[in-house]
C-alpha positions in Angstrom: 14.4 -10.3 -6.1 12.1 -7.3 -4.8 9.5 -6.0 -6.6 9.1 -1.9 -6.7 5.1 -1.4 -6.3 3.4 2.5 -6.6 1.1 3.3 -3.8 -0.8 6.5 -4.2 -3.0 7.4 -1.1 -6.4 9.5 -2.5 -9.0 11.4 -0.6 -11.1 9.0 -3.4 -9.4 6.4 -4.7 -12.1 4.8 -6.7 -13.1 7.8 -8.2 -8.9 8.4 -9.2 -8.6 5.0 -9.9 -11.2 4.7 -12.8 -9.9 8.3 -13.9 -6.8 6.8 -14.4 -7.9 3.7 -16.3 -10.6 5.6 -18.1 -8.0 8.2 -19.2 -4.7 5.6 -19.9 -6.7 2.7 -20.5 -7.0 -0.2 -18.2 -9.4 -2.0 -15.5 -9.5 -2.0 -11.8 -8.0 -5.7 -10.7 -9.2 -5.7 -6.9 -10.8 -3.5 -4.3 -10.6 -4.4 -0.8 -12.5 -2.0 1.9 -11.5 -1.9 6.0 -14.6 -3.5 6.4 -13.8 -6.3 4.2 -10.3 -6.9 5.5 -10.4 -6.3 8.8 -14.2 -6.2 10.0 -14.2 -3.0 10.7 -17.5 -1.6 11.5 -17.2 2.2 12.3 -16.7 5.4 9.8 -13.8 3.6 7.7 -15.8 0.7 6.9 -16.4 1.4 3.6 -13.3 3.4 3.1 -10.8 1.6 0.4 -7.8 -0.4 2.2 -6.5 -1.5 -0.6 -7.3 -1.5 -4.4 -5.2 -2.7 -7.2 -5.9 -1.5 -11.0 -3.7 -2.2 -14.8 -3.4 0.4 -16.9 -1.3 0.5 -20.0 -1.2 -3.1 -20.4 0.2 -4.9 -17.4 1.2 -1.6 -15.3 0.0 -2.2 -11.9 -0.5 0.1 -9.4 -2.1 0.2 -5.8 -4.2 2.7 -4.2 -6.1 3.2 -0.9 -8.5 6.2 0.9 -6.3 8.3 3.3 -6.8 8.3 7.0 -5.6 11.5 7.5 -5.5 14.6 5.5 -3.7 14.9 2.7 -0.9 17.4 2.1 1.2 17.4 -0.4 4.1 15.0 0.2 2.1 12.6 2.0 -0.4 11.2 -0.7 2.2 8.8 -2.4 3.8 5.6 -0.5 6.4 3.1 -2.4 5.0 -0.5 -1.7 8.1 -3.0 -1.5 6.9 -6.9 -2.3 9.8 -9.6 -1.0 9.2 -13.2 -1.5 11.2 -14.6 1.4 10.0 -12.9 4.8 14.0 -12.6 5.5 14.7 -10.1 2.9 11.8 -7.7 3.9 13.3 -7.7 7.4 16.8 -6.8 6.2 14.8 -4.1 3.7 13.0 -2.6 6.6 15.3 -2.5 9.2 17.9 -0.8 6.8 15.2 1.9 5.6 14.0 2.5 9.1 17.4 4.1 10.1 17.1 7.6 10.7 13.7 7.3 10.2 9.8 7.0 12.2 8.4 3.6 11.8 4.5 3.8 11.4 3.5 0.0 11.6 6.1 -2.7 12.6 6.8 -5.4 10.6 4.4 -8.5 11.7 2.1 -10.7 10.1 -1.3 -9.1 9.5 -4.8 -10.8 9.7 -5.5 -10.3 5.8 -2.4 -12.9 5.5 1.0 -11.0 4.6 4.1 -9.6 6.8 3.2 -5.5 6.3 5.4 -2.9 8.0 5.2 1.3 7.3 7.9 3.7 8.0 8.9 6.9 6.9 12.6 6.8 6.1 15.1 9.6 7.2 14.2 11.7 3.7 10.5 11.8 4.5 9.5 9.0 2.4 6.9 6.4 2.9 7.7 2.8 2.4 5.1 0.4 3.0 7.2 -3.3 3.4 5.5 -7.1 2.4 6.6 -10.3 2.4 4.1 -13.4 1.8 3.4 -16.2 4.2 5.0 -19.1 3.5 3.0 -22.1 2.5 
């Protein structure tokens, strides 16, 4: 079973981030920066890859900076969790038609399958799917 997952992309996504939990009540879970993640050492080092925060009780949703400018229809991505890698593949392949894929589908250094595409309706799907144990 698949997991639907908001993604909001922010030009400041801690400041947004405790905004939202100051203002709906809730706590920032996790905060992971390019350089944490990826050793990244130049002007996004310290940029947020990828934060997680509860608000409401056990409402859950991701953010991370922007890399590129942010125009309205671009600042929100749907994040898709699968469990077995198998499904994500099937989920990807099928959104991808039509569409512009951003990041293929591969196993990433930080430890999960990740793939981004834009589908055929201008949407952005970010795709996961944890490595087996």
């Amino acid at each position: 079973m698949a997991k639907l997952k908001p993604y909001i992309l922010s030009e400041d996504a801690m400041a947004q981030a405790e905004f939202y939990t100051q203002a709906l009540g809730g706590r920032i879970v996790s905060v992971t920066t390019h350089e944490q993640a990826m050793g990244t050492k130049n002007e996004y080092k310290d940029k947020i890859m990828h934060m997680c925060f509860a608000i409401a009780g056990d409402n859950y949703i991701f953010m991370a900076d922007s890399m590129e400018p942010l125009k309205q229809g671009n600042d929100i991505a749907l994040s898709v969790e699968f469990g077995p890698e198998a499904e994500a593949v099937k989920a990807f392949t099928k959104l991808s038609e039509g569409g512009k894929v951003k990041h293929p589908l591969e196993m990433q250094p930080f430890g999960v399958f990740y793939g981004e595409l834009v589908d055929k309706y201008h949407v952005t799907w970010m795709i996961t799917a944890e490595m087996k144990d």
